[in-house]
Backbone as CSV, one residue per row, in Angstrom:
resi,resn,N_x,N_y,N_z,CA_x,CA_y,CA_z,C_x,C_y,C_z
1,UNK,12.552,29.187,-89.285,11.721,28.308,-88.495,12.614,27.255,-87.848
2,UNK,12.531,27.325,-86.811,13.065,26.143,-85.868,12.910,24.930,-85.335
3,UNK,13.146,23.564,-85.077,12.630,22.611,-84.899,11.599,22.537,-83.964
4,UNK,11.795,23.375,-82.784,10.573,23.060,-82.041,9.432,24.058,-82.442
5,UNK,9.382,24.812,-83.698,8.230,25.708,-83.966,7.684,24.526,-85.090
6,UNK,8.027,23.959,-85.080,7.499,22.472,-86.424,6.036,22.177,-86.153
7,UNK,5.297,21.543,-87.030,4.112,21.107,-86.675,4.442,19.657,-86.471
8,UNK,5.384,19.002,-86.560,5.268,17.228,-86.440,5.502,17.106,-85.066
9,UNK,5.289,16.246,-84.824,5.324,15.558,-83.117,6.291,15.561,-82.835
10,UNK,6.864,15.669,-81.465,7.860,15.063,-80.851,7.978,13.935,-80.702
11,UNK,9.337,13.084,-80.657,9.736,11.982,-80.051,8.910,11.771,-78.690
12,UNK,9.034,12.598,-77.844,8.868,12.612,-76.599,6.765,12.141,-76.265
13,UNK,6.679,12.382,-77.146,4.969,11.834,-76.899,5.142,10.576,-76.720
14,UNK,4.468,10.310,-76.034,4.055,8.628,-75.355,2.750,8.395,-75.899
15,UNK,2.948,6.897,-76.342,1.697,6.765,-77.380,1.406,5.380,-76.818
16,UNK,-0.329,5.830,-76.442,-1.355,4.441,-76.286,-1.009,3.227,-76.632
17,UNK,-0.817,2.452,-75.376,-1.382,1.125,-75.868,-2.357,0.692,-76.757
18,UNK,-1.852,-0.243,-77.713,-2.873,-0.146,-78.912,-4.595,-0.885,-78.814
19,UNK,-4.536,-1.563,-77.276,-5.123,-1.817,-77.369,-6.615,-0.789,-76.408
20,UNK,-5.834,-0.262,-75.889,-6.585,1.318,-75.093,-6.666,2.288,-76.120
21,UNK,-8.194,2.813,-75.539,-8.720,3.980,-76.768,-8.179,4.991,-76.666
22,UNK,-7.391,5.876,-77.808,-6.976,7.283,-77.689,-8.010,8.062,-77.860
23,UNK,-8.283,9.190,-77.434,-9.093,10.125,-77.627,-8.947,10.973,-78.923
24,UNK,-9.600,11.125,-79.784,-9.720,12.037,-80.870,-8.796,13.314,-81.044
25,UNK,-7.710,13.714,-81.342,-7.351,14.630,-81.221,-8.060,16.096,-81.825
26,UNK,-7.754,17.456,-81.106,-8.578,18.260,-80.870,-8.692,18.905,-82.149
27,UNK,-10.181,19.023,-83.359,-10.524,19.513,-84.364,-10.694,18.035,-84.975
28,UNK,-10.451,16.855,-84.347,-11.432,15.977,-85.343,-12.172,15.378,-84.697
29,UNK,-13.235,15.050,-85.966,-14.877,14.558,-85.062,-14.765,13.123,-85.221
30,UNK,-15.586,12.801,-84.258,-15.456,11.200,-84.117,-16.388,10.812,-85.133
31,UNK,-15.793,9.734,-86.067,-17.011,9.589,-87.145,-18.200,8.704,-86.248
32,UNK,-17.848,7.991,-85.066,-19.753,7.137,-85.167,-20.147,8.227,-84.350
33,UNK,-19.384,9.456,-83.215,-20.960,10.831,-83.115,-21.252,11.136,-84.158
34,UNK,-20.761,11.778,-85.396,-21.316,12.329,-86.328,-22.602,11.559,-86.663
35,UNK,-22.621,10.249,-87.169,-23.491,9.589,-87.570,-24.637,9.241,-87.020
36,UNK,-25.954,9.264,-87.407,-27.067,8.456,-86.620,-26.944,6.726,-86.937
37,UNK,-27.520,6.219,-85.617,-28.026,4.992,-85.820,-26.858,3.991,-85.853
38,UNK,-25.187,4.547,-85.509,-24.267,3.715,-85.745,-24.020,2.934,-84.640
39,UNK,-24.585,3.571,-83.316,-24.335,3.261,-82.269,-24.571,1.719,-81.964
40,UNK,-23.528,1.402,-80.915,-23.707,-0.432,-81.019,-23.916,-0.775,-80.101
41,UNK,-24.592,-0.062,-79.281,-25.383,-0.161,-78.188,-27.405,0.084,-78.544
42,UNK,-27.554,0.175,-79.499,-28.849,0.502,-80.187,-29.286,-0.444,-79.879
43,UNK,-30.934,-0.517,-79.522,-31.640,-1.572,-78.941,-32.223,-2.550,-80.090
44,UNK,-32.329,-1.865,-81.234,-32.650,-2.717,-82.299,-31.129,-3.391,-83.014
45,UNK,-30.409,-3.133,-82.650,-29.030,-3.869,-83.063,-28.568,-4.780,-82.165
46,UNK,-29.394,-4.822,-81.168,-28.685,-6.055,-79.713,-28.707,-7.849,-80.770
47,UNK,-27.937,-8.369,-79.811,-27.588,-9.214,-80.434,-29.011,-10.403,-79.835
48,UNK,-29.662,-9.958,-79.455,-30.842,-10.774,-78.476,-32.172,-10.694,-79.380
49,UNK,-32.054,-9.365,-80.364,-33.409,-8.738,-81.370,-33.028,-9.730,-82.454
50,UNK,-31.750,-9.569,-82.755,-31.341,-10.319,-84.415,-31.150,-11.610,-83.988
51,UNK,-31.219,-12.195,-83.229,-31.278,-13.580,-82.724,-32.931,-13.773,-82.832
52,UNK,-33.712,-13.256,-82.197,-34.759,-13.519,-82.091,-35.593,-13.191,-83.838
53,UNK,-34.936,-12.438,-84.710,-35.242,-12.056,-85.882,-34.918,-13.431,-86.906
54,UNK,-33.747,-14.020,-86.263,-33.233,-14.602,-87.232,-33.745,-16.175,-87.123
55,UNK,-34.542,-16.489,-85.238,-35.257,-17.769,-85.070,-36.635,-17.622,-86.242
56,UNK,-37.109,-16.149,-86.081,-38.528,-16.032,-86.855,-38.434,-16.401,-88.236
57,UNK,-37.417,-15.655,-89.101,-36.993,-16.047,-90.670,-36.845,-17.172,-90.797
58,UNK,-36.455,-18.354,-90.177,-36.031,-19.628,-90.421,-37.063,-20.558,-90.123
59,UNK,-37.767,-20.246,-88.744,-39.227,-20.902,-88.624,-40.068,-20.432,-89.299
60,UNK,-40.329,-19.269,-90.151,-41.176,-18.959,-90.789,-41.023,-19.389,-92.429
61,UNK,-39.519,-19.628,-92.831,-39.402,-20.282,-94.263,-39.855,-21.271,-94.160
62,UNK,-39.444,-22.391,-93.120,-39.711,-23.686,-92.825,-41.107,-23.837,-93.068
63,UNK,-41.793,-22.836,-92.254,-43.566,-23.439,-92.088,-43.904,-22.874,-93.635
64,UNK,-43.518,-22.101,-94.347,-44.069,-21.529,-95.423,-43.689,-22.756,-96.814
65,UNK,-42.572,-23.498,-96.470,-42.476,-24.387,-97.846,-42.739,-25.048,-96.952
66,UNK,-43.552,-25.586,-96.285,-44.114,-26.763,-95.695,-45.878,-26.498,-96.527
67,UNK,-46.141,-25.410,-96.612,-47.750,-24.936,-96.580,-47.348,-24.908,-98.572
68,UNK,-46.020,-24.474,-98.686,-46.121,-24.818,-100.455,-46.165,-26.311,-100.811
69,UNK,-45.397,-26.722,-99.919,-45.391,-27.983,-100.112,-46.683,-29.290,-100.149
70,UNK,-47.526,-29.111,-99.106,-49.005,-29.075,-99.551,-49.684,-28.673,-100.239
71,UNK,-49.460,-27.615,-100.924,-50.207,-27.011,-102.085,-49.569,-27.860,-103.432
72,UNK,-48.505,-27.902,-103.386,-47.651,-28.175,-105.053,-47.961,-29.977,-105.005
73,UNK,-47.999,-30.795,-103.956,-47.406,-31.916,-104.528,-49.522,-32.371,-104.448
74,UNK,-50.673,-32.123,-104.172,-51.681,-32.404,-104.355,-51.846,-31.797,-105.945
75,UNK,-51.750,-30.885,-105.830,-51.990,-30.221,-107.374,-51.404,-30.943,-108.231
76,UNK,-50.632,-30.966,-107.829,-48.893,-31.917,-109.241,-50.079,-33.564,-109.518
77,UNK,-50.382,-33.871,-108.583,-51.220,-35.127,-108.837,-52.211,-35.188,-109.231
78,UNK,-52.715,-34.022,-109.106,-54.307,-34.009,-110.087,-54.108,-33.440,-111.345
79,UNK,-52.928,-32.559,-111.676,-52.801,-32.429,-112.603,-51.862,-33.738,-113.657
80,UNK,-51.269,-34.688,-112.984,-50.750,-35.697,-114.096,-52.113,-36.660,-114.204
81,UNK,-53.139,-36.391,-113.238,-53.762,-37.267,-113.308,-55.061,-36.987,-114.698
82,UNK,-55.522,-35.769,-114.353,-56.528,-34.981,-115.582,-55.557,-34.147,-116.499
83,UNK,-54.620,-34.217,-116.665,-54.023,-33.290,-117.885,-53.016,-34.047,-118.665
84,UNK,-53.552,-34.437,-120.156,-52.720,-34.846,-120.633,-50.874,-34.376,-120.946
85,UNK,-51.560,-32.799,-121.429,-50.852,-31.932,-121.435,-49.297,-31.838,-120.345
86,UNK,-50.143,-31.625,-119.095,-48.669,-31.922,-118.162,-48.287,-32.952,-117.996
87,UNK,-48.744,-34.634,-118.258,-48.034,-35.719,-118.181,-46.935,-35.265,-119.401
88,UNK,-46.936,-34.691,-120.575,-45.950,-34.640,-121.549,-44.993,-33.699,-120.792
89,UNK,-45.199,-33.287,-119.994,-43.682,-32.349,-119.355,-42.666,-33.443,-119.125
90,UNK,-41.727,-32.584,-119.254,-40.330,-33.643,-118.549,-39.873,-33.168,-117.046
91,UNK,-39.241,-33.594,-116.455,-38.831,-33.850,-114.894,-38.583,-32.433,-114.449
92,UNK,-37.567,-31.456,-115.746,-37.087,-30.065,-114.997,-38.681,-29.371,-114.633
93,UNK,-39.972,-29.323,-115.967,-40.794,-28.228,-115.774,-41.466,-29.059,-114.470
94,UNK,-41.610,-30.079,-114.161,-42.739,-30.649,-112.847,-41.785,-30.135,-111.089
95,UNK,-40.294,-30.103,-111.446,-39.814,-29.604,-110.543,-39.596,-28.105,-110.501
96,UNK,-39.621,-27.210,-111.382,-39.992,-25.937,-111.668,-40.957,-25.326,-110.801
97,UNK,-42.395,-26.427,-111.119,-43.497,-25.989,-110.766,-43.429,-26.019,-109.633
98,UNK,-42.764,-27.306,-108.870,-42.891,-27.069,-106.842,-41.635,-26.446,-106.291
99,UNK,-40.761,-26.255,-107.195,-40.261,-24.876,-106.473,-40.588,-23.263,-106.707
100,UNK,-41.392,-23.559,-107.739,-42.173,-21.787,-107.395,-42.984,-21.658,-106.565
101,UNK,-43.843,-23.023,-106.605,-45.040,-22.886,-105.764,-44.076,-23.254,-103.839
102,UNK,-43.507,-23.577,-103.882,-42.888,-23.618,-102.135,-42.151,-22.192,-102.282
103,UNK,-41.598,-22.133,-103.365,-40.398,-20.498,-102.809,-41.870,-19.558,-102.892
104,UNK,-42.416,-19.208,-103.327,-43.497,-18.158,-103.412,-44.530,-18.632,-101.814
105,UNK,-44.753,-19.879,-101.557,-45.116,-19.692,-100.298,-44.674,-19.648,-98.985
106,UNK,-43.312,-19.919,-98.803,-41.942,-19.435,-97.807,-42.147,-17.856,-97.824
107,UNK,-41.694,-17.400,-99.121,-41.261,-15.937,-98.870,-42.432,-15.044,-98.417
108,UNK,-43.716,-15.880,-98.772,-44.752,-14.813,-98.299,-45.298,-15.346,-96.752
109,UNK,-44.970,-16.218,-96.263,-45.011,-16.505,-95.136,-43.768,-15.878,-94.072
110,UNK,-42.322,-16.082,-94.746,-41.719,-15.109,-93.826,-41.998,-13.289,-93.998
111,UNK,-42.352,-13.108,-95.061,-42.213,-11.516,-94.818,-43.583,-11.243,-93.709
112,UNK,-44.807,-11.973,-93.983,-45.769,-11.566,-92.995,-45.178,-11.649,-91.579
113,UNK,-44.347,-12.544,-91.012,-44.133,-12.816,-90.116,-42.872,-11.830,-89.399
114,UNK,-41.769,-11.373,-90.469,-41.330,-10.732,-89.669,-42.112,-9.042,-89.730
115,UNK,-42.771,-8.458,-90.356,-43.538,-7.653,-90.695,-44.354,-7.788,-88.440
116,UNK,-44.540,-9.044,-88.617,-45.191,-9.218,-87.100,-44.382,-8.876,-86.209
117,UNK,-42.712,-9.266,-86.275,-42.063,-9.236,-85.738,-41.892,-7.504,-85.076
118,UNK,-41.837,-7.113,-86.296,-41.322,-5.458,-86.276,-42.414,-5.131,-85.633
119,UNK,-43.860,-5.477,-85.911,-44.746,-4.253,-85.209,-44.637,-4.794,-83.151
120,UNK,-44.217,-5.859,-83.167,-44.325,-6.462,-82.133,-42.868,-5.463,-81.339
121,UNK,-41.602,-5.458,-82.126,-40.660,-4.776,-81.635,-41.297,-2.911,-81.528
122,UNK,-42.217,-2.646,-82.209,-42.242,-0.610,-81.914,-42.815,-0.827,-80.888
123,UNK,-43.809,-1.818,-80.583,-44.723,-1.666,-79.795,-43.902,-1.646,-78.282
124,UNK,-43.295,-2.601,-78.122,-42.259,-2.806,-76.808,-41.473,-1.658,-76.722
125,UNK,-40.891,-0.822,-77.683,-40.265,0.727,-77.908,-41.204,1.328,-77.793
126,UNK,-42.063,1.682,-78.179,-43.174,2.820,-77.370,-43.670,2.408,-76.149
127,UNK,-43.955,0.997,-75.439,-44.091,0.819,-74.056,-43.132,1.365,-73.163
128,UNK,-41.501,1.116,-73.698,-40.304,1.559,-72.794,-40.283,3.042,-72.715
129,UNK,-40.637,3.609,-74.025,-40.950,4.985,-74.522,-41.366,5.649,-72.827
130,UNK,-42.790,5.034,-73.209,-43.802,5.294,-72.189,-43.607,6.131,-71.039
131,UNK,-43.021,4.208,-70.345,-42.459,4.082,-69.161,-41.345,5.064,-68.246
132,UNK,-40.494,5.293,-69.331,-39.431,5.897,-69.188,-39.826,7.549,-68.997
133,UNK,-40.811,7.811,-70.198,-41.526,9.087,-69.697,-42.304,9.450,-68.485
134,UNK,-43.083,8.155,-67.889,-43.600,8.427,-66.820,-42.989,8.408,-65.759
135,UNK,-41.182,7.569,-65.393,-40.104,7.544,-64.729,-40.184,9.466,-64.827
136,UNK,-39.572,9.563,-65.496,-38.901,10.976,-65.578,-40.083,12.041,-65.262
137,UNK,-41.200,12.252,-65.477,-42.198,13.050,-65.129,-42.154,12.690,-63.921
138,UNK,-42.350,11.268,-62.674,-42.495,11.641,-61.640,-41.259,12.055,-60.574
139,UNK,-39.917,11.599,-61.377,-39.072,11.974,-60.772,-38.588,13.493,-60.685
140,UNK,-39.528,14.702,-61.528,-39.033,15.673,-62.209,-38.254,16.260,-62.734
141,UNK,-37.686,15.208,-63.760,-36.555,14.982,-64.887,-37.273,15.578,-65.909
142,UNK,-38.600,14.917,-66.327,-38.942,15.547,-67.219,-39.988,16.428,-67.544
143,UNK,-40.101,17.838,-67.894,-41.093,18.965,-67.856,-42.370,19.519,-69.066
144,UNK,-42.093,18.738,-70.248,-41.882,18.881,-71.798,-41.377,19.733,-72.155
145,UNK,-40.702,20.779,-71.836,-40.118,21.780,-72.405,-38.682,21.143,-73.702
146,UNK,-38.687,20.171,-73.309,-37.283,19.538,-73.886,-38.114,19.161,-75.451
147,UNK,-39.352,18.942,-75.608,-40.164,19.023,-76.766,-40.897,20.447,-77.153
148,UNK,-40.626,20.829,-76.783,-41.448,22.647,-76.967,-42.729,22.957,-76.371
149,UNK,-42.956,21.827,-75.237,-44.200,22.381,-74.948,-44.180,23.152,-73.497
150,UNK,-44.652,24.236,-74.129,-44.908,25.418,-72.632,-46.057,25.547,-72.401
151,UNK,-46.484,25.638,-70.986,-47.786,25.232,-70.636,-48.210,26.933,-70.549
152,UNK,-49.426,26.988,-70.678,-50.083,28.873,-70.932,-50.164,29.012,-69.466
153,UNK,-50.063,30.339,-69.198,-50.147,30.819,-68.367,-51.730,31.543,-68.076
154,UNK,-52.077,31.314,-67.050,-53.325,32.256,-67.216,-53.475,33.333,-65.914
């Protein structure tokens, strides 16, 4: 076997700027085609959705230990006021009590809300859905055949 029957590279290859993309060489797969959903161009990965995801989580903790927070500190007062029992607590169990009662009403105030969020995001994805289908049907791009539907013949 001779040097140029070798499998290693030549000197002579010229190799990419590192900061320019090389192309995959031939028999390997690009791992983000292989993958679903990696793509970073995905409309639910824009940086405009998780921005807008991440105003909702924060206004929605806020308003939710605001709404515990009305609940815990009226209660806390009627209860030192009629319960002997909880005047004998000490400082950790009375602060215990208004942070379960605010964290338990935050977290159930943000999950409803982004729960809103999401149905609010399919809904705008099945409008574009739509749209995009009715683009392509009148442009005659699209036929359904690309879904299996063949129309009968009669």
């Amino acid at each position: 076997m001779t040097s140029s029957d070798s499998d290693t590279p030549s000197s002579s290859v010229e190799h990419a700027h590192p900061t320019q993309a090389t192309p995959a060489p031939p028999g390997i797969v690009d791992v983000k085609a292989s993958r679903p959903f990696t793509s970073s161009k995905a409309t639910y990965q824009s940086d405009s959705r998780i921005n807008n995801l991440s105003k909702v989580i924060i206004r929605a903790t806020l308003v939710g230990a605001l709404y515990g927070a009305l609940v815990s500190i009226p209660t806390e007062l009627l209860l030192r006021w009629k319960s002997p029992f909880y005047r004998s607590f000490g400082t950790r169990i009375r602060v215990y009590y208004h942070t379960i009662i605010i964290a338990y009403a935050a977290s159930f105030t943000t999950e409803n809300s982004v729960l809103k969020f999401e149905d609010q995001m399919r809904l705008e994805e099945a409008k574009k859905r739509e749209e995009l289908i009715e683009w392509s049907v009148a442009n005659g791009l699209y036929t359904g055949e690309e879904e299996g539907y063949t129309p009968s013949k009669r």
